[in-house]
Residue frames as a rotation matrix with the C-alpha (Angstrom) as fourth column:
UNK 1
-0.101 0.341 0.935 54.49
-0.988 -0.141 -0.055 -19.41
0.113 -0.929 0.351 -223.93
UNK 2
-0.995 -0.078 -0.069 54.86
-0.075 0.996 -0.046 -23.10
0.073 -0.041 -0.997 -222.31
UNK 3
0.462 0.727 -0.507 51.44
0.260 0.435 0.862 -25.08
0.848 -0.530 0.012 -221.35
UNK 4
-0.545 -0.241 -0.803 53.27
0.837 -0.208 -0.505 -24.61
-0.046 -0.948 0.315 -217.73
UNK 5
-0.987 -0.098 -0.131 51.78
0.148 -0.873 -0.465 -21.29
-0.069 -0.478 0.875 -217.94
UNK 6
-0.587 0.807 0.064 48.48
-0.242 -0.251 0.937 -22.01
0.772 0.535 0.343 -219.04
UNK 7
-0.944 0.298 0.143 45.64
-0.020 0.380 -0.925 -22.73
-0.330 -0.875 -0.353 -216.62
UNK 8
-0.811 0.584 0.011 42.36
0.386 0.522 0.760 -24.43
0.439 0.621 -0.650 -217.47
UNK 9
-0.776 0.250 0.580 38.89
-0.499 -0.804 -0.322 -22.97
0.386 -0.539 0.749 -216.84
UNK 10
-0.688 0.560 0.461 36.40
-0.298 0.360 -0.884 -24.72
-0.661 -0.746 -0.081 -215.33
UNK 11
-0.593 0.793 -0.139 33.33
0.196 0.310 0.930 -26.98
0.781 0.525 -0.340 -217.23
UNK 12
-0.603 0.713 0.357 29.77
-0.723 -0.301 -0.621 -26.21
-0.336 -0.633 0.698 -215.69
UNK 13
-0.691 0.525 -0.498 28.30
0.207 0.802 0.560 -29.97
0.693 0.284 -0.663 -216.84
UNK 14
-0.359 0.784 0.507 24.45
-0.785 0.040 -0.618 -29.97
-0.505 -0.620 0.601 -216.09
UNK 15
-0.996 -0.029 0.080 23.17
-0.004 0.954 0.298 -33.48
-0.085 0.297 -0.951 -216.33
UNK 16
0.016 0.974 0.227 19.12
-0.871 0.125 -0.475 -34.10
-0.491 -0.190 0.850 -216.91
UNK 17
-0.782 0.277 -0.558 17.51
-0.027 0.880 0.474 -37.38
0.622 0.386 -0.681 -217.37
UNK 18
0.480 0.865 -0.143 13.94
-0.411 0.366 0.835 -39.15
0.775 -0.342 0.531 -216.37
UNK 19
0.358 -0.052 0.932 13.89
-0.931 0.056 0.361 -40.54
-0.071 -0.997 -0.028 -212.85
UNK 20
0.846 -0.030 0.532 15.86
0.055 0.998 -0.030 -44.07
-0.530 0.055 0.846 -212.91
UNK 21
0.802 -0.592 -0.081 18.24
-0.042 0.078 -0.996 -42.81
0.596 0.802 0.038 -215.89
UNK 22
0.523 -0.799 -0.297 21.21
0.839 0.544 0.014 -42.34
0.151 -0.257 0.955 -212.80
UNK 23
0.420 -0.405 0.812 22.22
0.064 -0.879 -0.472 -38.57
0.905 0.251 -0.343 -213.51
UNK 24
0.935 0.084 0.345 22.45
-0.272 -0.456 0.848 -38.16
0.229 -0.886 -0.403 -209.48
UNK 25
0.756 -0.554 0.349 24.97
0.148 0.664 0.733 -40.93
-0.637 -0.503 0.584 -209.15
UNK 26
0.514 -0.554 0.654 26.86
0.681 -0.200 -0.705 -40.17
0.521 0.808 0.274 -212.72
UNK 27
0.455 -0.002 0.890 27.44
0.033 -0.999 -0.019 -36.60
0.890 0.038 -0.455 -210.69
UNK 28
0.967 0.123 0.223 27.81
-0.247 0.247 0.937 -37.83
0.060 -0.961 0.269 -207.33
UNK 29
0.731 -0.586 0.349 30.25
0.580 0.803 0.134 -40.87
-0.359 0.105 0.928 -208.15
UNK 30
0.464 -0.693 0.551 32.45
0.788 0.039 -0.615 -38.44
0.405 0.720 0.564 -210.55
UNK 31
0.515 -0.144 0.845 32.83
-0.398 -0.913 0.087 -35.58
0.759 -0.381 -0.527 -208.06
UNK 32
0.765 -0.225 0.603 33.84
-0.595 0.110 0.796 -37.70
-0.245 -0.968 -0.050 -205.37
UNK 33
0.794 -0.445 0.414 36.04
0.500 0.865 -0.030 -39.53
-0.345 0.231 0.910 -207.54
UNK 34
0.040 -0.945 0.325 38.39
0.973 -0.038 -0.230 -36.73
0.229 0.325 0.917 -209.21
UNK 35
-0.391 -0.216 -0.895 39.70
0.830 -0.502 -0.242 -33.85
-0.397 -0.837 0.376 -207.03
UNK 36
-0.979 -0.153 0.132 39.41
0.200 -0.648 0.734 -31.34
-0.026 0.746 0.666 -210.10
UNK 37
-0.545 0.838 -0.015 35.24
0.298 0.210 0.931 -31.65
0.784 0.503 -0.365 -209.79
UNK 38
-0.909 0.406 -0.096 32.25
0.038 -0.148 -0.988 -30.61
-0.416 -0.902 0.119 -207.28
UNK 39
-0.526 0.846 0.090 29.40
0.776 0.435 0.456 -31.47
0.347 0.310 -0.885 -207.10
UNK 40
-0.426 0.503 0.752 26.82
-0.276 -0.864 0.421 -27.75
0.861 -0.028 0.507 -207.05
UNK 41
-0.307 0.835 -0.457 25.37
0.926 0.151 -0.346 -26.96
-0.220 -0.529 -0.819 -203.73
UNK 42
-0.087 0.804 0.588 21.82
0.553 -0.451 0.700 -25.46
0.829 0.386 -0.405 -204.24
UNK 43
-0.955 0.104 0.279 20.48
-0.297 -0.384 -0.874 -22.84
0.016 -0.917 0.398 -201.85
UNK 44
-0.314 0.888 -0.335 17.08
0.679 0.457 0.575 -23.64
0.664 -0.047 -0.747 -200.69
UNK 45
-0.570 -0.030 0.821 14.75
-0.417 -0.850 -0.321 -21.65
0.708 -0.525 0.472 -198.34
UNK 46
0.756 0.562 -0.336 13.41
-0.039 0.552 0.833 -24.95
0.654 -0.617 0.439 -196.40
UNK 47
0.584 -0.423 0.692 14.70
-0.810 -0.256 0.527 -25.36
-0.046 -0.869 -0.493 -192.86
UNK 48
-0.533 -0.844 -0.057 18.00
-0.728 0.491 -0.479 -27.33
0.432 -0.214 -0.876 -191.82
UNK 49
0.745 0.539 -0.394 17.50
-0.249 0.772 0.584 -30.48
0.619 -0.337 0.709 -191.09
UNK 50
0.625 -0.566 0.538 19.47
-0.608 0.080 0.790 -32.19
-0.490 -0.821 -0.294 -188.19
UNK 51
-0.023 -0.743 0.669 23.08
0.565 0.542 0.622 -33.54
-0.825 0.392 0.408 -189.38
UNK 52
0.478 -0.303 0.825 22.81
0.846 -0.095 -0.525 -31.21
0.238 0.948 0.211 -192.35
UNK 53
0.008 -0.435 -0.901 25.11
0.374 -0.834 0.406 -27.91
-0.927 -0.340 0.156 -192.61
UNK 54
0.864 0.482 -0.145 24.81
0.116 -0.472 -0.874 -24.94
-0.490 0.738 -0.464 -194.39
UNK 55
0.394 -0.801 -0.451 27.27
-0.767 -0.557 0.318 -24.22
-0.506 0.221 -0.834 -196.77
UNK 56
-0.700 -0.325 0.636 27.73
-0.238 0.946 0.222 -28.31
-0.673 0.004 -0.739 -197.27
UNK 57
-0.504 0.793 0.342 24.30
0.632 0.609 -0.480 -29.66
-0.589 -0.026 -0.808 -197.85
UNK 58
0.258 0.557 0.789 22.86
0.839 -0.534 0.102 -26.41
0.479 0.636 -0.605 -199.06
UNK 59
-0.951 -0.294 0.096 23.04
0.195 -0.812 -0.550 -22.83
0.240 -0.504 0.829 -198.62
UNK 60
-0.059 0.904 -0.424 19.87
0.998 0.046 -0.042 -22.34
-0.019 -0.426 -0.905 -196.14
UNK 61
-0.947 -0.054 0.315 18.40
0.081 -0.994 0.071 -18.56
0.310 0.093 0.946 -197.03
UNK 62
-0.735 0.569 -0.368 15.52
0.053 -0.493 -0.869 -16.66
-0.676 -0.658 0.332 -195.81
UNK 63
0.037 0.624 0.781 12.72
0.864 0.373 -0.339 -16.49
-0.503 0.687 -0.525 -198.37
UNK 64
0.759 0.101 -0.643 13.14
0.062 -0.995 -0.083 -12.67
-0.648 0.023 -0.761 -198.42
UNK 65
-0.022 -0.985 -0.169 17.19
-0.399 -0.146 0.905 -13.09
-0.917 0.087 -0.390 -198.63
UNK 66
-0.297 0.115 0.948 16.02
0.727 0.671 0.147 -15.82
-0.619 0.733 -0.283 -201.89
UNK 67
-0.022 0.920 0.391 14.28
0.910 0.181 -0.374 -13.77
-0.415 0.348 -0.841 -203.44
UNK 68
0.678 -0.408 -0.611 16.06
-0.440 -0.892 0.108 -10.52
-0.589 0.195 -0.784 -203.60
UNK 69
-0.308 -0.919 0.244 18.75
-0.243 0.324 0.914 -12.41
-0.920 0.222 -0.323 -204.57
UNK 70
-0.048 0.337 0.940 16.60
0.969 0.243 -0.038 -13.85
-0.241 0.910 -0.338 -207.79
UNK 71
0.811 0.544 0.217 15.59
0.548 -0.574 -0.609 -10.26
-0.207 0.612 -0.763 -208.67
UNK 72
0.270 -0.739 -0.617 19.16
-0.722 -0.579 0.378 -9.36
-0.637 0.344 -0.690 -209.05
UNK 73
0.672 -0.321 -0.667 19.89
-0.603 0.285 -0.745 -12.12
0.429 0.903 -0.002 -211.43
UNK 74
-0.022 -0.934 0.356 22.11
-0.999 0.030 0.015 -14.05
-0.024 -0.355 -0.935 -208.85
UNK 75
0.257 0.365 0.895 20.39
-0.054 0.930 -0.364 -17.43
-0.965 0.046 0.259 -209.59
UNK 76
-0.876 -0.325 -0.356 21.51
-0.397 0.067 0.915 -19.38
-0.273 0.943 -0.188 -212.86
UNK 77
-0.088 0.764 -0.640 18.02
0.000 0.642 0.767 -21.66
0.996 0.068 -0.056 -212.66
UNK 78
-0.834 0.384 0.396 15.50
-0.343 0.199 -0.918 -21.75
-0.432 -0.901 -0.034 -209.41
UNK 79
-0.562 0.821 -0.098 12.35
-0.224 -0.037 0.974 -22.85
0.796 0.570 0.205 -208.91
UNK 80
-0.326 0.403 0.855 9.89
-0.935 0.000 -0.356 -23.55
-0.143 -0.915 0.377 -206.09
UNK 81
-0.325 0.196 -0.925 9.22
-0.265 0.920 0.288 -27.02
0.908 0.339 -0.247 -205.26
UNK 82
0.091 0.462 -0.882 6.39
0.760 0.541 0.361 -28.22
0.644 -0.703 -0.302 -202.57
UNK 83
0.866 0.449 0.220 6.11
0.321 -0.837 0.444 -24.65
0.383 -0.314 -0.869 -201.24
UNK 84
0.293 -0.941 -0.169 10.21
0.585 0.037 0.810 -24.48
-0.757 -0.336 0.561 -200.90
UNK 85
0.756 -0.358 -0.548 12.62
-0.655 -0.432 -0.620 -21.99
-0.015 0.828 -0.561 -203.07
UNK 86
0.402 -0.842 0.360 15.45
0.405 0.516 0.754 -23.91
-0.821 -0.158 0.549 -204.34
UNK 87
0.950 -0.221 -0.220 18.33
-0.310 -0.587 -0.748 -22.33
0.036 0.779 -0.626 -207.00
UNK 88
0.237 -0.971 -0.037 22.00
0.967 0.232 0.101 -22.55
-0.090 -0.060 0.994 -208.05
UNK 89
0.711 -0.257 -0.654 24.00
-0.023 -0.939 0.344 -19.43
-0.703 -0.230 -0.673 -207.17
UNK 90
0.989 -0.064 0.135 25.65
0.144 0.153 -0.978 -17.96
0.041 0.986 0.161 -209.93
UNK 91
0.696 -0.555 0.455 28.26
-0.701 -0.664 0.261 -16.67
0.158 -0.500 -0.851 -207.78
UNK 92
0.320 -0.378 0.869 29.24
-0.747 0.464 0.477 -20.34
-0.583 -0.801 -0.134 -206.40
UNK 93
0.828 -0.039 0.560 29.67
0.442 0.660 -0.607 -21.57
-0.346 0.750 0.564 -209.98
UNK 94
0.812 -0.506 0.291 32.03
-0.198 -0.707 -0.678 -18.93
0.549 0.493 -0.675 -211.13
UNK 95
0.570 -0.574 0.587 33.84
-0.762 -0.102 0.640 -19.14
-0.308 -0.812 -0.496 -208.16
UNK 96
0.436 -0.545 0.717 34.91
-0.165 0.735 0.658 -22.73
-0.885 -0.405 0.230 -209.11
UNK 97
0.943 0.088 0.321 35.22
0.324 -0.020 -0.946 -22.15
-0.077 0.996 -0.047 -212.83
UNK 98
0.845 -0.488 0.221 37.31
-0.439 -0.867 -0.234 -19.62
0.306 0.101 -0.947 -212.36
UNK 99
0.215 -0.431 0.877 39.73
-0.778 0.467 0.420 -21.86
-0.590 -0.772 -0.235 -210.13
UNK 100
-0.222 -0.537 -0.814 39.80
-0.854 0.510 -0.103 -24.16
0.471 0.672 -0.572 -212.92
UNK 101
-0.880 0.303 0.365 37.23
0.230 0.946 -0.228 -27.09
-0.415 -0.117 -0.902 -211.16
UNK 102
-0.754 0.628 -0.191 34.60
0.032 0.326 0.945 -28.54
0.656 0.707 -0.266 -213.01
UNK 103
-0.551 0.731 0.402 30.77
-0.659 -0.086 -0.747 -28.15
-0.512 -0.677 0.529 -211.34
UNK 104
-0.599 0.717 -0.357 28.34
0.097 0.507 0.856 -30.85
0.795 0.478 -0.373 -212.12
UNK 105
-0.837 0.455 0.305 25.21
-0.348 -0.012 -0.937 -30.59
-0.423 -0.890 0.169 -211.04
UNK 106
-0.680 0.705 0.202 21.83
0.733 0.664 0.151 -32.96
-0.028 0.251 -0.968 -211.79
UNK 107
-0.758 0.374 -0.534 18.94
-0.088 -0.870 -0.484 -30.50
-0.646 -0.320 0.693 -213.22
UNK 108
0.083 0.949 0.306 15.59
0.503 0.225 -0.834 -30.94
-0.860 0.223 -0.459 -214.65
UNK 109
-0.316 -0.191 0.929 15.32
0.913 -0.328 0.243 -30.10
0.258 0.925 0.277 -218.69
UNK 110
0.645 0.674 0.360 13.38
0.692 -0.715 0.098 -26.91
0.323 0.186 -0.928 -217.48
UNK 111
0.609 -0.767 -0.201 16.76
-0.396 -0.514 0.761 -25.36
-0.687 -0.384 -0.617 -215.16
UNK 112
0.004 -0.936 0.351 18.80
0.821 0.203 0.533 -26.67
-0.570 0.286 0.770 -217.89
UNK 113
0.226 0.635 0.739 17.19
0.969 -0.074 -0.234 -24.17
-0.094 0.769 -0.632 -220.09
UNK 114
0.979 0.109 -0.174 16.99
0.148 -0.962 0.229 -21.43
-0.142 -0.250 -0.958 -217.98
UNK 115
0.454 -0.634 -0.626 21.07
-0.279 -0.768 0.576 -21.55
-0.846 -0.087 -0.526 -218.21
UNK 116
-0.370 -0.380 0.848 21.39
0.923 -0.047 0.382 -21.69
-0.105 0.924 0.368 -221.59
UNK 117
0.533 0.221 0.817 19.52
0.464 -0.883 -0.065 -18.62
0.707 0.414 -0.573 -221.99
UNK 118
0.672 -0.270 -0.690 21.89
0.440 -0.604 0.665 -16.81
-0.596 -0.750 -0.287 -218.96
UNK 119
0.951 -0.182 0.251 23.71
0.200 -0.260 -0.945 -14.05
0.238 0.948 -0.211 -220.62
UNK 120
0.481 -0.851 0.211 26.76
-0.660 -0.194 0.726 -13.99
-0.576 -0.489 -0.655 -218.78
UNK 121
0.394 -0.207 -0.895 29.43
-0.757 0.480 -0.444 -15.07
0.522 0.853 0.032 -221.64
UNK 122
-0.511 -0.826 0.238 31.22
-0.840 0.422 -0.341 -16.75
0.181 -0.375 -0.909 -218.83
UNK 123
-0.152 0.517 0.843 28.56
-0.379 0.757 -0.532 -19.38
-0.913 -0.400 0.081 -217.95
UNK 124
0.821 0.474 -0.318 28.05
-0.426 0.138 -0.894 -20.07
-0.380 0.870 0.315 -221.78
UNK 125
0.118 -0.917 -0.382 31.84
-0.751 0.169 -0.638 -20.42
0.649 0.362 -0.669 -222.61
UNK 126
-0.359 -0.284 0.889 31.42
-0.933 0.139 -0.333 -23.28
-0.029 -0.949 -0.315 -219.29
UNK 127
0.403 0.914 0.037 28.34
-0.859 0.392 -0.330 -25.14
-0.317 0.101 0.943 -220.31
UNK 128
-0.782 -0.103 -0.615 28.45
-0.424 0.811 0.404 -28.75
0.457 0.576 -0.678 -221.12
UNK 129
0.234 0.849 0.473 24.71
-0.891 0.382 -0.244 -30.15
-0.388 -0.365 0.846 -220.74
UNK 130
-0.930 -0.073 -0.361 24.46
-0.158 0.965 0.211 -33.98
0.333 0.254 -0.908 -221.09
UNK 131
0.129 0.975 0.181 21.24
-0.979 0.096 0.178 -35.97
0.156 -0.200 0.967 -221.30
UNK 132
-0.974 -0.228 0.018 21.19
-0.225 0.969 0.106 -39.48
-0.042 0.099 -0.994 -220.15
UNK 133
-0.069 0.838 -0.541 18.40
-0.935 0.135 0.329 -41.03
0.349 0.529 0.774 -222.56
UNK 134
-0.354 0.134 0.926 16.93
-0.279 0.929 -0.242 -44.36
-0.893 -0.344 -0.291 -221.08
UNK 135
-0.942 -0.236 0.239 16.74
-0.027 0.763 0.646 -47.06
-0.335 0.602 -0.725 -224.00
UNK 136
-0.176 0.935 -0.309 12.97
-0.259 0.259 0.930 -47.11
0.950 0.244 0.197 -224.14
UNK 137
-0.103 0.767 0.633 9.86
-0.800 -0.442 0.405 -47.24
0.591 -0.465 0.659 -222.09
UNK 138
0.622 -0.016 -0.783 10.11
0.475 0.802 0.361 -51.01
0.622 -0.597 0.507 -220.54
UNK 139
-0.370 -0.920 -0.130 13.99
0.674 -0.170 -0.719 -49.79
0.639 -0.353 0.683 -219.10
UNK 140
-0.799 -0.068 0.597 12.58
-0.219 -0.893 -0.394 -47.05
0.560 -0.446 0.699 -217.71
UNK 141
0.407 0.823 0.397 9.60
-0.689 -0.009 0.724 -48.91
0.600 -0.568 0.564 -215.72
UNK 142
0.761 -0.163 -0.627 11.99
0.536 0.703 0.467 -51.89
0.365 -0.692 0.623 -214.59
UNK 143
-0.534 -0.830 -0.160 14.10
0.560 -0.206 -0.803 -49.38
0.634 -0.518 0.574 -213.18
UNK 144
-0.626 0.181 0.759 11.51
-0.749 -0.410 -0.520 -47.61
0.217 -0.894 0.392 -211.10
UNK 145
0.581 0.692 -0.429 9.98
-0.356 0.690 0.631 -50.55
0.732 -0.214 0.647 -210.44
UNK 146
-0.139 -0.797 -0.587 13.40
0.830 0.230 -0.509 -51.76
0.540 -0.558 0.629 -208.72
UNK 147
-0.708 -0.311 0.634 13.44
-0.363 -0.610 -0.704 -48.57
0.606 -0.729 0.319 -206.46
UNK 148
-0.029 0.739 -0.673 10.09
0.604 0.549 0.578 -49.97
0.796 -0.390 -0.462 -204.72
UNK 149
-0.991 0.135 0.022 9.42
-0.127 -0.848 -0.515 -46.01
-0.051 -0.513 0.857 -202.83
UNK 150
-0.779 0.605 -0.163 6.37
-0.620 -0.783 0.056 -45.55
-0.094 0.145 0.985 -204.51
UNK 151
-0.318 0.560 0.765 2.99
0.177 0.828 -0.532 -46.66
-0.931 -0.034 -0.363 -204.75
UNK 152
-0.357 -0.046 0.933 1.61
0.933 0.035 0.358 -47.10
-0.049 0.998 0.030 -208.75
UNK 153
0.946 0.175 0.272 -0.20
0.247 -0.934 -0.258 -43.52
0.209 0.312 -0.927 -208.87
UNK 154
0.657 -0.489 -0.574 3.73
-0.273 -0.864 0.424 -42.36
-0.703 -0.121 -0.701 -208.27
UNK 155
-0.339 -0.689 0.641 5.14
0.216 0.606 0.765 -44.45
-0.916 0.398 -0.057 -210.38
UNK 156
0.424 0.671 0.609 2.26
0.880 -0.145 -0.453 -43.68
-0.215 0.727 -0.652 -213.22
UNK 157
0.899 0.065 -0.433 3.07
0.178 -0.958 0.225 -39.94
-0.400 -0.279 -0.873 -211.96
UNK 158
0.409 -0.876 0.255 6.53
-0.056 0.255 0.965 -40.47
-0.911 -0.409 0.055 -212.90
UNK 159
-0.360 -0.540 0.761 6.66
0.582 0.507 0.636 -42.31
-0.729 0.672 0.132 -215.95
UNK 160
0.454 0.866 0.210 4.75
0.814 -0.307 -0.493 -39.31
-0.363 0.394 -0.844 -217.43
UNK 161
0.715 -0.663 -0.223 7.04
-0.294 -0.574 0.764 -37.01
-0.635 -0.480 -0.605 -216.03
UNK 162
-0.147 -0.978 0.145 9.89
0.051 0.139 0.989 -39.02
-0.988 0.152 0.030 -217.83
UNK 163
0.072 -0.008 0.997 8.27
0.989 0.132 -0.070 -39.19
-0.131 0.991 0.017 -221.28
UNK 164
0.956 0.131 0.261 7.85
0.239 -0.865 -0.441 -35.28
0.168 0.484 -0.859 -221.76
UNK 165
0.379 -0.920 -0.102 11.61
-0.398 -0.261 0.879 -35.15
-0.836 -0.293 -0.465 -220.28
UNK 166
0.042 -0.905 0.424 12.79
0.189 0.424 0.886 -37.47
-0.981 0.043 0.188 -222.45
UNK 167
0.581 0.467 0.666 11.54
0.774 -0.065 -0.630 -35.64
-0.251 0.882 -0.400 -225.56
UNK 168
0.964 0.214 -0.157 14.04
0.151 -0.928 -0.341 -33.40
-0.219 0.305 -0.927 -224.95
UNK 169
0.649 -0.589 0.482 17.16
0.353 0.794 0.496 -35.12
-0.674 -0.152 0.723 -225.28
UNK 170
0.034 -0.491 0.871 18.32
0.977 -0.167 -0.132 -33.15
0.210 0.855 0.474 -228.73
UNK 171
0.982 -0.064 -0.176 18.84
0.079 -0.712 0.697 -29.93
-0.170 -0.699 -0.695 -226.35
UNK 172
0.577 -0.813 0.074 21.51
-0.295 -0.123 0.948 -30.96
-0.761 -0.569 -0.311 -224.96
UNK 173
0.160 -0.605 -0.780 25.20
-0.982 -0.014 -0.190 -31.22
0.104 0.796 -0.597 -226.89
UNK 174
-0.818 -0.303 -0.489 25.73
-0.297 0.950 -0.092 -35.01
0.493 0.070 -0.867 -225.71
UNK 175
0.480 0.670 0.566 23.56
-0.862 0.478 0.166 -37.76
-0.159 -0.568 0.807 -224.88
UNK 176
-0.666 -0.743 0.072 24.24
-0.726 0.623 -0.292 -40.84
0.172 -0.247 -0.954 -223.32
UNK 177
0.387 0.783 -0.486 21.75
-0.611 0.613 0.501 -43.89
0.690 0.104 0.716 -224.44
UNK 178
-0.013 -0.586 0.810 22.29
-0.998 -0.037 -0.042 -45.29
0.054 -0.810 -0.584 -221.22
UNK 179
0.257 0.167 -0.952 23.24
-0.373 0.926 0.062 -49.37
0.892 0.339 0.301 -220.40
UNK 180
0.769 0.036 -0.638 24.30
0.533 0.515 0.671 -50.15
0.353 -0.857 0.377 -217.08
UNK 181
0.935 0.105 -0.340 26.29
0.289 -0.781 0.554 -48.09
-0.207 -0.616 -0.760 -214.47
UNK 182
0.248 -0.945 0.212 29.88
0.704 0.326 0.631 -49.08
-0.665 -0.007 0.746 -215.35
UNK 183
-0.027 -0.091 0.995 29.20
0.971 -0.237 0.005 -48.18
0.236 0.967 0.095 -219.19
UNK 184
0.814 0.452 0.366 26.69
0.329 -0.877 0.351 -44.92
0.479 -0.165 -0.862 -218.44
UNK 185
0.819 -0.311 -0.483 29.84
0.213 -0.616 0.758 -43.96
-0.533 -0.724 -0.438 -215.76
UNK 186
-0.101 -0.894 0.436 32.91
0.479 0.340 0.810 -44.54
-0.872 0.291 0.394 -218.53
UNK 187
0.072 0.368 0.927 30.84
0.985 -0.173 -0.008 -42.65
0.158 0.913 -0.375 -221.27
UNK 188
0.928 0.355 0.114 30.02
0.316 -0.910 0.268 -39.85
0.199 -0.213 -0.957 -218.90
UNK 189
0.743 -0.579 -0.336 33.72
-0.052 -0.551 0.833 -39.30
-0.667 -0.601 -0.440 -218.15
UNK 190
-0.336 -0.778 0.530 35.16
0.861 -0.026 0.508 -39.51
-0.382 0.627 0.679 -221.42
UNK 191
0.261 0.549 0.794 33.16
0.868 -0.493 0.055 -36.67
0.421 0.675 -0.606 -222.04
UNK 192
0.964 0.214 -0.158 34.08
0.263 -0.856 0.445 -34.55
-0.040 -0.471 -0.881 -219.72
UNK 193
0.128 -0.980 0.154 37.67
0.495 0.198 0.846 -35.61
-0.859 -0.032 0.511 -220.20
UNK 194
-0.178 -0.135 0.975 37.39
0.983 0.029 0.183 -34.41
-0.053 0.990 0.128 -224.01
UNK 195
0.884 0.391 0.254 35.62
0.328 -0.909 0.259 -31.15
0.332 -0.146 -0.932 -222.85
UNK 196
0.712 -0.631 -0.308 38.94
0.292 -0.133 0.947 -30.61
-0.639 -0.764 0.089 -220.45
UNK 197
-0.055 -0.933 0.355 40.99
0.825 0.157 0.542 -30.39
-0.562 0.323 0.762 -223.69
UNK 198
0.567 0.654 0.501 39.33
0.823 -0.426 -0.375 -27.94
-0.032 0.625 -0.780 -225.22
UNK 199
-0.327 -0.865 0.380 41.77
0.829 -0.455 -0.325 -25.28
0.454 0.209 0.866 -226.37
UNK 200
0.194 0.826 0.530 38.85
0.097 -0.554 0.827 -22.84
0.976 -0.109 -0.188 -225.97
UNK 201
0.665 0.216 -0.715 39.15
0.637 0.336 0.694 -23.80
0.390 -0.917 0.086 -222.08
UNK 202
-0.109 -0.991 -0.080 43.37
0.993 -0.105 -0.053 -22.40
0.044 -0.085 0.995 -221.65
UNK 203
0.820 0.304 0.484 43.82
0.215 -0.949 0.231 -19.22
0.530 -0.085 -0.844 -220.68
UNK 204
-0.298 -0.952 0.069 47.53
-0.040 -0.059 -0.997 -17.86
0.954 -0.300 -0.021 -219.44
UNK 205
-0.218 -0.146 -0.965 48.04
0.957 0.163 -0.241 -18.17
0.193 -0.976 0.104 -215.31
UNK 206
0.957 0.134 0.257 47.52
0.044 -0.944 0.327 -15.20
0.286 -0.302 -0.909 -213.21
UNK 207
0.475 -0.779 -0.410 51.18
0.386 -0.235 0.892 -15.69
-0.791 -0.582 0.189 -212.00
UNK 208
-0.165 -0.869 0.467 52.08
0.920 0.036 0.391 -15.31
-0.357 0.494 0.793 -215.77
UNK 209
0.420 0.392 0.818 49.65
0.722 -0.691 -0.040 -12.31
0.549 0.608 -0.573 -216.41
UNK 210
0.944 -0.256 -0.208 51.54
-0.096 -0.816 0.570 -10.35
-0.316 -0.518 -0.794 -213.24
UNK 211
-0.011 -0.982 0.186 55.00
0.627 0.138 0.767 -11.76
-0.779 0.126 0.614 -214.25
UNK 212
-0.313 -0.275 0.909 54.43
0.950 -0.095 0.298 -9.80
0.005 0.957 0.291 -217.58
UNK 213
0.845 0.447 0.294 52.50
0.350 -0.877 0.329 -7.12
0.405 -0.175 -0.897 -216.54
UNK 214
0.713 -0.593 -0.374 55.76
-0.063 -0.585 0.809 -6.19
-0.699 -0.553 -0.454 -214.27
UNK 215
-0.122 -0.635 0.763 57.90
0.664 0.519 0.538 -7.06
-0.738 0.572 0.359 -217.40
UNK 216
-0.071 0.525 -0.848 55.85
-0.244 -0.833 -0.496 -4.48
-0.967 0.172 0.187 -219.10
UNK 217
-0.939 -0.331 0.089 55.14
-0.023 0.320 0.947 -7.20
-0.342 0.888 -0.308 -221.71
């Protein structure tokens, strides 16, 4: 059988890091750069905002429609943030796997968890979790210091937040001790590039599994 007949499945890269480390933009920047990628949209059960669309921006559900939908297992990782559901459909990952594009999506160390432990073999055989580890505790205050949102009780609020995150770093199969955006973006995509080769990944075409099937091979 050539490689012509093979077709690649899909990587499900979930990225976590402390606020400042970049993950958003690592994701952002590499979806919008190579066609083969997408960046996960989440469903959520807060209201549309104006200029956003569903289906784009998020998938906008009912709290009911959320919620059934968690007690069947159709979420890979949710959680409820500021009296909102938000979740990744497990459905809308597969979908692109399956198609043979990569999903990256930015996720807190707790939703990275939740899909490692998802027993579908297909979301396991997908995974690639990356941590991007900020250098140490200065790096990580002059970089929310540079955003200049917050006032010091969020920033304090924060930098808490990032130690217990960043304690978890030996989770994930790669980590990326991050240095500046160029580097942190040239690391994060040789990785996924290297994941892409994985034999593991290959899997014959569907044009070659009907060509044979009518071949009765």
């Amino acid at each position: 059988m050539s490689h012509l007949e093979l077709q690649r499945r899909g990587i499900l890269c979930a990225v976590s890091g402390p606020s400042g480390s970049g993950k958003t933009t690592l994701c952002r920047r590499f979806s919008e750069e190579d066609s083969s990628a997408v960046y996960a949209t989440s469903a959520t059960t807060r209201a549309l905002r104006e200029g956003e669309k569903d289906g784009e921006d998020y998938f906008f559900l009912s709290r009911e429609d959320f919620e059934s939908r968690a007690t069947r297992g159709e979420f890979l990782e949710y959680a409820e943030v500021h009296g909102n559901l938000y979740g990744t459909l497990k459905s809308e990952v597969l979908t692109h796997i399956n198609a043979g594009r990569d999903v990256l999506m930015d996720i807190d160390v707790q939703g990275a968890a939740l899909i490692r432990k998802n027993p579908d073999p297909a979301i396991a055989e997908a995974l690639v979790d990356i941590f991007i580890l900020l250098p140490g505790e200065e790096e990580l205050l002059n970089r929310l210091a540079v955003r200049g949102t917050e006032t010091d009780d969020q920033v304090e609020l924060r930098l808490q937040n990032a130690r217990e995150e960043m304690r978890h770093w030996s989770d994930y199969h790669y980590t990326v001790i991050s240095a500046d955006k160029e580097t942190d973006f040239a690391s994060f995509s040789a990785i996924i590039a290297g994941e892409r080769c994985r034999s593991t990944r290959l899997a014959p075409s569907k044009e070659t599994v009907a060509k044979h099937s009518e071949l009765g091979l």
